[in-house]
C-alpha angles and dihedrals in degrees: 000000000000113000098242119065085218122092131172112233123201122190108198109203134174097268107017136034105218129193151166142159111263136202114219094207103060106009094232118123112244094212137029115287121260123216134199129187106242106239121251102250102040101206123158091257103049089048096053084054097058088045086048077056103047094047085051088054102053090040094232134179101163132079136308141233120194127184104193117198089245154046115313128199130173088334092305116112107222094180135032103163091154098046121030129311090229089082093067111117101003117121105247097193085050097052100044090042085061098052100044108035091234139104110264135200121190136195143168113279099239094046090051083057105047080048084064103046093044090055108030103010147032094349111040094108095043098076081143136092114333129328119183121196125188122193102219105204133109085333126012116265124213132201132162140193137198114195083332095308111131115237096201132216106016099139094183091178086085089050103117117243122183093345095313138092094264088236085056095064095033123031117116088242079062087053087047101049098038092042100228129180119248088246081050101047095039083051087062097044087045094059090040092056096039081058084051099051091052091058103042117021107224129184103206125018115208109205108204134154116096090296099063090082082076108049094132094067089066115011087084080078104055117100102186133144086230136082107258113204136173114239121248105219093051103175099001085063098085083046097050093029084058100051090047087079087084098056123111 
């Protein structure tokens, strides 16, 4: 593990690039977050440019942390549906090391998240059998966790539902731009979870993304066998979640 138990994390979302600095031991940033509009287009280049930015601006030397917005693997990002095709294929460790001069880690933004939660937040105390958590925001995020062991990479918000992409039918940006009621909108993640549940079995379901800090307005319209509960770290989850890659 780095030598610092500081890292900086950095959460790179469709229309902002967050970070902080980030202590392992005990998840809280250790200075006030930094945002950067994500450029349009978001092309590799232009992004590298904005974490070359944030890393400037934060003066750092030590180690980072990155939660992409799709699958990971071995540092390569192979979707970005939510971001530009033209990442598909490129090594994202390799890019952003270049343009910062630091050693780099990346993940995929849910996972990150669910990282976070399951450390610092809603499922801290749940290390046994399987815990989803989905991040509810412009797409749909997935993470899931057996006996506290990540399963990468499931981005369950392009599983098809009904003939749509599940985060098609049921984002809050869906809610947004329909203008759904919040007994219209819970009635479409309920049937999206209950989908979910079907297929994995968890025993306890995390709710994150902004929307999360209203969770009363629509979890009276959920009818699940798990527990359903809102996540704790809300927006500061992508930021911690990415930092705990370096964790040991």
């Amino acid at each position: 593990m780095e030598k610092s138990v500081e890292i900086l994390g950095i959460d790179i979302g469709g229309s902002g690039i967050k970070a902080a600095p980030v202590n392992l031991q005990t998840g809280e940033m250790t200075a006030e977050r930094f945002r950067m509009d994500t450029p349009i287009p978001a092309k590799p280049k232009s992004v590298a440019e904005v974490i070359k930015g944030i890393t400037s601006h934060f003066e750092w030397k030590g180690s980072i942390g990155c939660g992409f917005p799709g699958i990971v693997r071995n540092g390569v990002i192979h979707s970005a549906v939510n971001i530009h095709d033209k990442w598909i294929g490129v090594n994202a460790v390799d890019l952003f090391s270049q343009v910062t001069g630091c050693e780099v880690r990346v993940i995929n933004d849910a996972d990150a998240a669910g990282l976070a939660e399951m450390t610092f937040g809603a499922g801290r105390e749940h290390h046994k059998g399987v815990v989803l958590l989905l991040t509810l925001g412009t797409g749909i995020g997935s993470a899931i966790f057996i006996d506290g062991l990540l399963l990468p990479n499931t981005e369950f918000g392009h599983l098809e539902l009904d003939g749509k992409d599940i985060e098609k039918r049921a984002s809050a940006a869906i809610r947004d731009r329909k203008h759904l009621s919040w007994e219209e909108w819970g009635g479409r993640i309920n049937r999206v979870m209950q989908h979910l549940e079907m297929l994995v079995s968890p025993d306890l379901i995390i709710i994150g993304g902004g929307i999360s800090k209203d969770y009363k307005k629509f979890f009276t319209y959920l009818k699940l066998e798990a527990k359903v509960v809102p996540a704790q770290l809300r927006n500061q989850a992508g930021i911690v979640g990415a930092a705990l890659t370096w964790k040991a």
